[in-house]
N, C-alpha and C positions, 0 to 999 in steps of 0.2 A: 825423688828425682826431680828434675828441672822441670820435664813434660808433667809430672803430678801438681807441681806448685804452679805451674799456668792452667793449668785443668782448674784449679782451686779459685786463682783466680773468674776465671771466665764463667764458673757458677755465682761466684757469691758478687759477681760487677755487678751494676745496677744496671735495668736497658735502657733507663736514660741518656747514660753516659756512654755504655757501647756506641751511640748513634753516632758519637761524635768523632770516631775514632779516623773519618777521614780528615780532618782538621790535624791530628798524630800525621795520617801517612804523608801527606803535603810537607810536612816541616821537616818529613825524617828522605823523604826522594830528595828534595832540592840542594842537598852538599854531598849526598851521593853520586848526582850526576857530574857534578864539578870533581872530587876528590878522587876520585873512581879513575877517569879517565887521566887526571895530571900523574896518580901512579906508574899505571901502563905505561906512558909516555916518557915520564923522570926518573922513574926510579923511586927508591927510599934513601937514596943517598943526595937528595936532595933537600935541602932545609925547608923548602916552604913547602914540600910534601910531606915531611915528618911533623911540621906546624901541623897541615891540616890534618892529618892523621891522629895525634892528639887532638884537636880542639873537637874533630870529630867524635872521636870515644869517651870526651867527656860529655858533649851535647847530647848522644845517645841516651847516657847516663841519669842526666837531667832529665830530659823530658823524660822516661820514664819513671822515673821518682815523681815528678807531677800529673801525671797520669791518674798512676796510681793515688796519689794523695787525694786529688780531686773526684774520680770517682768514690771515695769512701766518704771526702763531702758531702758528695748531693746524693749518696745511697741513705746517711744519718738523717740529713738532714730533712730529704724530700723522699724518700721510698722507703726506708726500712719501720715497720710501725710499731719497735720497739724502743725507737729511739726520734723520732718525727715528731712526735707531742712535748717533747721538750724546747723547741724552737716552734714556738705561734706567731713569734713575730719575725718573719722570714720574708723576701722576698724572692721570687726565682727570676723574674725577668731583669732582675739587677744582678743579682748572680750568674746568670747567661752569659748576660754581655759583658760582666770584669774577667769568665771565663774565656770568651772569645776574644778579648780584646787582649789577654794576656798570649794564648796558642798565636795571635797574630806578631806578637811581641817574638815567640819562639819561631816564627816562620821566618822572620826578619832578621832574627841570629844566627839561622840555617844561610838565608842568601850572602851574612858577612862570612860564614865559615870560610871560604877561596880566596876573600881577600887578603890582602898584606897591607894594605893602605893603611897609617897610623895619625889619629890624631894628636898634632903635633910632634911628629916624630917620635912620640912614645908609648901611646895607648891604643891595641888594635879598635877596630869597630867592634869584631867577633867581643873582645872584652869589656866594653862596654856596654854592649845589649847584652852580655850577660848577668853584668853587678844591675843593669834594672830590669830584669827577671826574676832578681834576687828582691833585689826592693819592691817590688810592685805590688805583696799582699801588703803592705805598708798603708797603701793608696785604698787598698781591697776595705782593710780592716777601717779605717777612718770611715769609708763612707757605712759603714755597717754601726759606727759608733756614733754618729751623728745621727742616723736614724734610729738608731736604739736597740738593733737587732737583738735576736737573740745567741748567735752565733758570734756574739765579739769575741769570745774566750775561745773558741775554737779557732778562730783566724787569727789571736792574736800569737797563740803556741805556735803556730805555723809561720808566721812572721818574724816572729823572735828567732827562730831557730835558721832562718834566711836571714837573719840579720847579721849574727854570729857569723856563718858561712862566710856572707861580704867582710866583715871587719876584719876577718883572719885571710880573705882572699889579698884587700887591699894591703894588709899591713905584709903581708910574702910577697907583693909587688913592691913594695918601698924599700926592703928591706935589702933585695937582688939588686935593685935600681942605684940606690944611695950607700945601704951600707956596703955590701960586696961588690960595688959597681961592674954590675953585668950586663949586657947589651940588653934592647927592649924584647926581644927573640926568646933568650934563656930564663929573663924575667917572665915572661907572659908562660910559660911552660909549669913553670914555678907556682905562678899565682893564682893558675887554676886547678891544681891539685887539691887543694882545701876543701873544691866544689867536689872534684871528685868520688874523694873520703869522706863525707858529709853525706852525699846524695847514695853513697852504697851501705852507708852505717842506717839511713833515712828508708830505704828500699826494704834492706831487710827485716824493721819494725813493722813496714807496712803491710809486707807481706804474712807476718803474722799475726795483724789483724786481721786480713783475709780470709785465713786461716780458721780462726774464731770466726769469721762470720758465717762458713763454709756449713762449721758445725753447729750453730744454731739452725742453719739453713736445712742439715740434715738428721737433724733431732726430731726422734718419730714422737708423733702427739699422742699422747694415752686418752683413751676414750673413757 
């Protein structure tokens, strides 16, 4: 059931990372308070309510896929000590702050969720703090490859597979734009479905690595 596979999660998180989870409730209140109240008011027969109603349920989506990812990060990498000894060259005060600097990144896509404002009349804000949420292990993985970590290959899978997401986000944005020319509205609807699909095909894996780590967690130790 759903209450079992959060149960599963919530043993096997790391407490590391549970700490951080008011950084999560911040980014997830702030287009709640906005989208919430423009419903009540407009309706769902209103286009920039059915926007933020979507980019809402994708955002949801997202941050929790990153959540999730990020805690099985720093559970591998700094807490679990079956897998901790294989990164010695680790840094966590550097990994702290690309995590927080990234949730700040997510807090920031929260406060464009209400807007409509486009740059240049055709790119929202919402969609462009989104493709660099997408990009930004990019940035993560560079400085871990320059330092020589031992985590390049673990952040590189995970960049790569956010890179993909972008390339198929931007090219379903071109595609509505130029080839089917459709307003920048029906485009932006469009182009973040990719994230969508991606971030629930992404959840799922994650979740059963959770899963597996549940049961090593409850594997009784023979004397």
């Amino acid at each position: 059931t759903v209450h079992e596979r959060f149960a599963v999660f919530e043993t096997a998180a790391p407490r590391d990372f549970k700490g951080r989870s008011p950084w999560l409730s911040l980014a997830i209140r702030e287009p709640l308070v906005h989208v919430i109240p423009h419903l009540i008011t407009d309706g769902m027969s209103n286009w920039q309510v059915q926007l933020e109603i979507w980019r809402l349920f994708v955002f949801l989506i997202l941050t929790v896929r990153f959540y999730l990812g990020s805690g099985l990060y720093f559970d591998d990498v700094y807490v679990n000590s079956s897998t901790k000894g294989k990164y010695s060259r680790r840094s966590y005060p550097i990994d702290f702050l690309s995590g927080l600097l990234h949730f700040l990144m997510f807090f920031a896509c929260a406060i464009a969720l209400s807007l409509h404002q486009r740059i240049g009349t055709e790119i929202s804000y919402f969609l462009a703090l989104l493709v660099l949420i997408l990009l930004y292990d990019n940035i993560w993985w560079l400085a871990r490859y320059v330092s020589n970590f031992d985590t390049i290959k673990q952040i590189r899978e995970w960049s790569n597979y956010n890179n993909l997401t972008t390339i198929i986000t931007v090219a379903a944005l071109i595609a509505c734009r130029v080839g089917f020319r459709k307003d920048p509205v029906f485009s932006e609807h469009m182009a973040i479905f990719p994230v969508l699909a991606f971030s629930l095909y992404d959840i799922k894996q994650l979740m059963s690595r959770y899963e597996i780590r549940e049961g090593e967690i409850n594997q009784p130790t023979h004397l």
